[in-house]
C-alpha positions as CSV (number, residue, x, y, z in Angstrom):
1,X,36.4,18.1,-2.4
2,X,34.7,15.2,-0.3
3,X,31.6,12.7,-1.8
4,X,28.5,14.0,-2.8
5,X,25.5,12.2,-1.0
6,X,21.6,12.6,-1.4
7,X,20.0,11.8,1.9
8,X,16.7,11.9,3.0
9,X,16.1,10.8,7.3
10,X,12.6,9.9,7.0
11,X,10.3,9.2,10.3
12,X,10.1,5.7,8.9
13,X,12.9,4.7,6.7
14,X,16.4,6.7,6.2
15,X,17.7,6.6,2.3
16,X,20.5,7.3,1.3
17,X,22.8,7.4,-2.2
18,X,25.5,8.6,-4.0
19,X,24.7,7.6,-7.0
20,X,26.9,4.4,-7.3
21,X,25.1,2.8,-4.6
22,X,21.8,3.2,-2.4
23,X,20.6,2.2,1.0
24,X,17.4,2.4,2.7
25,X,17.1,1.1,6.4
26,X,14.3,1.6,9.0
27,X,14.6,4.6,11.0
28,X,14.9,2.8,14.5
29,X,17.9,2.7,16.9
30,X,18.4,1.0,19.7
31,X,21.1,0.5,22.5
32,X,23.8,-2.0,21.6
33,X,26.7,-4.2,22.8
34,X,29.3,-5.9,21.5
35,X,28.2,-9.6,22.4
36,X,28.9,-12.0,19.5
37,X,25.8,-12.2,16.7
38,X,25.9,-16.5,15.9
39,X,23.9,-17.3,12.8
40,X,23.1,-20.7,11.5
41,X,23.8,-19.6,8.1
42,X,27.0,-19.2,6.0
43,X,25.9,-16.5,4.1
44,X,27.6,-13.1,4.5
45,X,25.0,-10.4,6.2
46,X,24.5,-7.6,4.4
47,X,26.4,-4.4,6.0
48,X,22.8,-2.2,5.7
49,X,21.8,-5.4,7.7
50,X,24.2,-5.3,10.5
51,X,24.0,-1.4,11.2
52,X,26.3,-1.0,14.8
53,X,28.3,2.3,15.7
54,X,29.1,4.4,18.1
55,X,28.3,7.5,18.7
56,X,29.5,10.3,21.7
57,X,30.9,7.2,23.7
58,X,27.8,5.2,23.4
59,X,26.8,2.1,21.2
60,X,23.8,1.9,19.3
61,X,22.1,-1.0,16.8
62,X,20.8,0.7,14.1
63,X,17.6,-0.3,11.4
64,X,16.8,-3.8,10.9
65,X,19.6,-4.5,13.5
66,X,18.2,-2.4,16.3
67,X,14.7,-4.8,16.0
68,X,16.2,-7.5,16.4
69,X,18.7,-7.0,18.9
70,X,17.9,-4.0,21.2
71,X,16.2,-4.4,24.5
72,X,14.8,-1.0,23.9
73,X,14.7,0.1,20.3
74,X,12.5,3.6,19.3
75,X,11.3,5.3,16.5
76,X,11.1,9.0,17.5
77,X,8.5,10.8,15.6
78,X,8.8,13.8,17.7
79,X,9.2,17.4,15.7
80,X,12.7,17.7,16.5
81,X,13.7,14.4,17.0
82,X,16.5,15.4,19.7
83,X,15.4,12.6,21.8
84,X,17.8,10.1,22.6
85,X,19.9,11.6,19.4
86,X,17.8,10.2,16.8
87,X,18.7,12.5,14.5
88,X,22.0,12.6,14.8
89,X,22.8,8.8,15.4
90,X,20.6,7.9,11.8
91,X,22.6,10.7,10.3
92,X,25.8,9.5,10.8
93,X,24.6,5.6,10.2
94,X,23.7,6.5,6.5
95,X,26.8,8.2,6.2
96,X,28.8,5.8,7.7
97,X,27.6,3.2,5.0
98,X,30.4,5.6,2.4
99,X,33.0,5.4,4.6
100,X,36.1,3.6,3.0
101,X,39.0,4.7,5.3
102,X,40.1,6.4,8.7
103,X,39.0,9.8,7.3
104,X,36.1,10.6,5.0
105,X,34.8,13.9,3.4
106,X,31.3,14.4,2.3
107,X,29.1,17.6,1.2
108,X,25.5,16.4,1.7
109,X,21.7,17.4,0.6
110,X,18.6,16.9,2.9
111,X,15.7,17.8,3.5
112,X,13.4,18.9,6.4
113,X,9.2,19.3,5.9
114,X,8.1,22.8,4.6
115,X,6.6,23.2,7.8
116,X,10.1,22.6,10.1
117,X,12.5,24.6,7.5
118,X,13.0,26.9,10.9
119,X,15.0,24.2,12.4
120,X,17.6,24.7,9.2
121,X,20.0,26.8,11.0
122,X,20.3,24.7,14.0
123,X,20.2,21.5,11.7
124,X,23.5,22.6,9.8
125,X,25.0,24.1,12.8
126,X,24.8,20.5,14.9
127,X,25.8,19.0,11.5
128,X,28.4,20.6,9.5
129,X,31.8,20.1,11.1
130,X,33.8,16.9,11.6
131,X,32.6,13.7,14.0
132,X,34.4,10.3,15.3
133,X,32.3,7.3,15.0
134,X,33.2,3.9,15.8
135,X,32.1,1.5,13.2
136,X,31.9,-2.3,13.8
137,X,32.7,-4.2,11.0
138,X,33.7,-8.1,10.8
139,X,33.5,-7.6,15.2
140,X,36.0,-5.8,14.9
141,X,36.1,-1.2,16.3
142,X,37.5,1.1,14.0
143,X,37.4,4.2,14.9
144,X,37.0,6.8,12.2
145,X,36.5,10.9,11.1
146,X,33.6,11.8,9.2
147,X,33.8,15.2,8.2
148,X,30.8,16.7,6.9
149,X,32.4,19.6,4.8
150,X,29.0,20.8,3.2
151,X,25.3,20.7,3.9
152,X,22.6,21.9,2.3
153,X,19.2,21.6,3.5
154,X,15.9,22.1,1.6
155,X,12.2,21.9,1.5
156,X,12.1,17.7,2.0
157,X,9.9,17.6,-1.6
158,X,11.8,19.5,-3.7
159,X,14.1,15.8,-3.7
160,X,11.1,14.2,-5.4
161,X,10.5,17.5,-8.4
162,X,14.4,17.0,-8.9
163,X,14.3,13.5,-9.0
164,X,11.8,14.2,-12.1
165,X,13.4,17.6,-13.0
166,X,17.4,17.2,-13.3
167,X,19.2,13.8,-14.4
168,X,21.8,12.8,-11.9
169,X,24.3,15.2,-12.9
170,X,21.8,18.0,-11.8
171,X,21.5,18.8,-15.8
172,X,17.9,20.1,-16.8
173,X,15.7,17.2,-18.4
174,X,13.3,19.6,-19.5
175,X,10.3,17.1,-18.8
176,X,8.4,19.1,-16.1
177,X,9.1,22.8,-18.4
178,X,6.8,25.5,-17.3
179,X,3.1,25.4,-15.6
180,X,2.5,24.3,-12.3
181,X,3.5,21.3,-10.3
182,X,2.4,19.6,-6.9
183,X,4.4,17.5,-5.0
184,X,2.7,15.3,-2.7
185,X,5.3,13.3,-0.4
186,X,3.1,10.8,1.9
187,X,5.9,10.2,4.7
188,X,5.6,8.3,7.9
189,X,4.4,10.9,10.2
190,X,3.8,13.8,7.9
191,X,2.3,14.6,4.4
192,X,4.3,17.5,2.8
193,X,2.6,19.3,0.2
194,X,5.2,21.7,-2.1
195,X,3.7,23.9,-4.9
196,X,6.7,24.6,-8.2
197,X,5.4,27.6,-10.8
198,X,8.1,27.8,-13.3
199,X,11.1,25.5,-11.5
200,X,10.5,27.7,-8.5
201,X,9.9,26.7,-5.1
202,X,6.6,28.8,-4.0
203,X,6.6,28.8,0.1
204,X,3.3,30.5,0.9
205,X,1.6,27.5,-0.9
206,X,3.2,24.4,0.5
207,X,3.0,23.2,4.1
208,X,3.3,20.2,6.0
209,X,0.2,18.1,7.2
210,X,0.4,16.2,10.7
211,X,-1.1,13.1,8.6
212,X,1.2,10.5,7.7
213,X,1.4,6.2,8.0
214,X,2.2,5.9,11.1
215,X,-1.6,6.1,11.3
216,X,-2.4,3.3,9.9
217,X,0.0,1.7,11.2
218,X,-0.9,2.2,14.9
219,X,-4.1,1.1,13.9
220,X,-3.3,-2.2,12.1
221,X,-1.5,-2.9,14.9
222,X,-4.4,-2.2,17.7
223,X,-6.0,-4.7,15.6
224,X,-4.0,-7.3,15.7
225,X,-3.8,-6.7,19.2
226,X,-7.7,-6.9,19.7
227,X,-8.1,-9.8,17.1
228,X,-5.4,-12.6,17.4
229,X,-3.6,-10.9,20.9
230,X,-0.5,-10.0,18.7
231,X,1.5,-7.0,20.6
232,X,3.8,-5.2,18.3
233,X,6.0,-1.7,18.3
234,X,5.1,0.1,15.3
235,X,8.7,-0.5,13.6
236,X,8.0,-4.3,13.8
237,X,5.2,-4.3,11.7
238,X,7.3,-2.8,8.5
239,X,7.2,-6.8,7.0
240,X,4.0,-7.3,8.4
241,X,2.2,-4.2,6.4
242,X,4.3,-4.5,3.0
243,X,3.3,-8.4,2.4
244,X,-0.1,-8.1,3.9
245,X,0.5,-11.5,6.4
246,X,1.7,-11.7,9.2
247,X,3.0,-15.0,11.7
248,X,1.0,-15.7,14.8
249,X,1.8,-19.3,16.3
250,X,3.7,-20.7,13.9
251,X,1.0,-20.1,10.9
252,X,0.6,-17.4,8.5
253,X,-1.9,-14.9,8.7
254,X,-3.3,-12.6,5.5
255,X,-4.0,-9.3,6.6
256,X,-4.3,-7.5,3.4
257,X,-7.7,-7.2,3.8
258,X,-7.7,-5.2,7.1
259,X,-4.1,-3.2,5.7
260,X,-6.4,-2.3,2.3
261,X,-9.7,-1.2,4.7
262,X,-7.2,1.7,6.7
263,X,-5.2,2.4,3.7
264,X,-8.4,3.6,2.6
265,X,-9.0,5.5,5.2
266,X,-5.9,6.8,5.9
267,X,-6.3,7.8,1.6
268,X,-9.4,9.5,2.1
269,X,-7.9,12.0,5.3
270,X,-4.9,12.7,3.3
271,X,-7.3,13.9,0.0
272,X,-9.5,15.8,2.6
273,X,-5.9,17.7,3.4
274,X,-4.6,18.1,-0.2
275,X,-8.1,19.4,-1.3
276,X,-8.6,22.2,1.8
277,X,-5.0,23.3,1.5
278,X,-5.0,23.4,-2.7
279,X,-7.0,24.3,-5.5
280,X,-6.1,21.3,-7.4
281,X,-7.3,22.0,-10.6
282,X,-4.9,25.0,-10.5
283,X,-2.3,21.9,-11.3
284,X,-0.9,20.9,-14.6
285,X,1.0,18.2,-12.8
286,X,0.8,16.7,-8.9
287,X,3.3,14.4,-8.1
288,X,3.2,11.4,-5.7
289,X,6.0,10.0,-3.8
290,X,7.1,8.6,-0.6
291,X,6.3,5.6,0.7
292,X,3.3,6.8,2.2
293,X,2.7,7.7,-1.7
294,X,3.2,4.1,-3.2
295,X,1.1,2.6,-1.0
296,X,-1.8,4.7,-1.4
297,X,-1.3,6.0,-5.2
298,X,-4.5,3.1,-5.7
299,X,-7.1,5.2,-3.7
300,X,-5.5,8.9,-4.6
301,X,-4.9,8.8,-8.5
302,X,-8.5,8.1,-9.2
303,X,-9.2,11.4,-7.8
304,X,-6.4,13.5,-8.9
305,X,-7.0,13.1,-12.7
306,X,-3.4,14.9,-13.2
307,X,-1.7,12.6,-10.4
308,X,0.7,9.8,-11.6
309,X,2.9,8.1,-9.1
310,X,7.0,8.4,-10.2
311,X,8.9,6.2,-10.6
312,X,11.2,5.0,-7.3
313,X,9.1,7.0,-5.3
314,X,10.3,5.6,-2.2
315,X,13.7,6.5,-2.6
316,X,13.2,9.8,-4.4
317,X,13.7,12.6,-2.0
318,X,17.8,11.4,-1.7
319,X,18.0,10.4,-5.4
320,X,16.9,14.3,-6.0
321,X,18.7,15.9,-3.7
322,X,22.2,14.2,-4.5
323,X,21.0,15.9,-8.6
324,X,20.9,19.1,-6.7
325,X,24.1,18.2,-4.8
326,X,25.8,17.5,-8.0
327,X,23.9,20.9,-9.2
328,X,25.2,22.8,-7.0
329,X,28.9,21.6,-6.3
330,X,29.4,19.7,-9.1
331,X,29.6,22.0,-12.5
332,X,26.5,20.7,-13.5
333,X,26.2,22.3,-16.9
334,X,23.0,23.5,-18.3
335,X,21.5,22.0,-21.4
């Protein structure tokens, strides 16, 4: 039948789960090699760590591995990301992390913005058919199938009112029953905002805003640039924004003051979009997730009395989608 996997290819982090285990790496790649990696330490590197493959006779460092080791690494925040196979390479990297022998079957949910569902047909066209990567475990090639039986692709938020919605085995929890629900899902590049009446998905009222943390994150880093002469790429300064210091000559630097000054910025344009697209006391329940979601949900919740933050919101779009997966090809049965 193949393995069921939720997974959700963000602008700025790829996650990915099949229920026994999860992964979440940055969504960079970069161009790779095969020169030894020496480390100073004993300790085992994680695989999610160590991301190499290649794909269509060409070797790329993917996630954490691509910053560090690729003389050009990219983030592609483009609407189709076709560039450079971005897509395609952080597709097949998440997927790769469930591979256990030469050939591997899986039937897979994701998700694309409310505003890009028109790239569905091409998306499970390039997709849904069988593909030869070469994986580089222990320095060592193996070459192996990854046949992508399955896909389903949905409205991205619909992973986070599942998530909420169904338990794992895509069974009805009955804790979101009736009424109306918002989902807002603050991404990297985008905001997608997806209106539920009664379980079901209503398309004329969600959409997809151009507003998203790469924002703030281009301008934390113009001001580290202007302030202490610091030049970073945007996917460098992941560490930088989640722990609020940063290290410039050898010391430590606390920038949480200057992260907190455009997250509330950056809060205040997003709640400009989610009031001019939404009647929001129309709501019985809005929903915040994505990371964009947790790092904001301090300057949004006090202004969306009927907001609450979930839980795991970061990772879940792919935890949802693999209880729809389950849903769908699994027998889920219906409590």
């Amino acid at each position: 039948m193949g393995q069921f996997i939720g997974l959700d290819v963000g602008y700025g982090f790829v996650k990915v789960t099949d229920g026994e285990s999860g992964y979440a790496f940055p969504s960079v790649i970069g161009n790779g090699h095969t020169k030894s990696v020496y480390r100073t330490f004993s300790q085992p590197v994680e695989q999610i760590n160590h991301l190499r493959l290649g794909v269509d006779e060409q070797l790329y460092f993917v996630g954490k591995s691509a910053v560090r080791h690729s003389a050009f690494a990219f983030r592609d925040l483009s609407t189709t990301r076709t560039v450079g196979g971005d897509l395609k390479i952080l597709f097949l990297a998440a997927l790769s992390l469930f591979c256990s022998g030469p050939t591997n079957k899986f039937r897979v949910v994701t998700g694309l913005p409310p505003g890009r569902m028109y790239l569905m047909d091409e998306l499970v066209r390039q997709f849904t058919r069988e593909h030869t990567i070469t994986l580089y475990r222990n320095q060592s090639p193996e070459e192996v199938s990854v046949a992508v039986t399955h896909l389903e692709v949905v409205p991205q938020p619909l992973g986070t009112y599942w998530s909420q919605a169904l338990d794992l085995w895509g069974r009805d929890r009955h804790a979101l029953e009736g009424g109306r629900i918002g989902v807002i899902d603050i991404g990297f590049r985008t905001t997608d905002l997806a209106a539920i009446e009664d379980g079901e998905f209503i398309p004329e009222n969600s959409c997809t805003v151009p507003v998203g943390m790469a924002g703030a994150y281009s301008e934390i880093g113009n001001r580290l640039l202007a302030d202490y002469g610091l030049e970073r790429e945007t996917f460098a300064l992941d560490e930088a924004v989640i722990k609020g210091r940063v290290n410039i000559a050898g010391r430590t630097v606390d920038i949480s003051e200057l992260r907190d000054a455009v997250f509330q910025q950056l809060a205040t344009k997003v709640l400009v979009e989610i009031m001019s697209k939404w009647r929001v006391p129309e709501f019985d329940h809005l929903l915040l997730s994505g990371g964009g979601g947790q790092a904001l949900s301090g300057y949004l919740l006090p202004q969306l009395v009927q907001g609450e933050l979930i839980s795991d919101s970061f990772t879940a779009n792919s935890k949802g989608y693999l209880s729809w997966a389950n849903r769908l090809w699994g027998g889920a049965i219906q409590s």
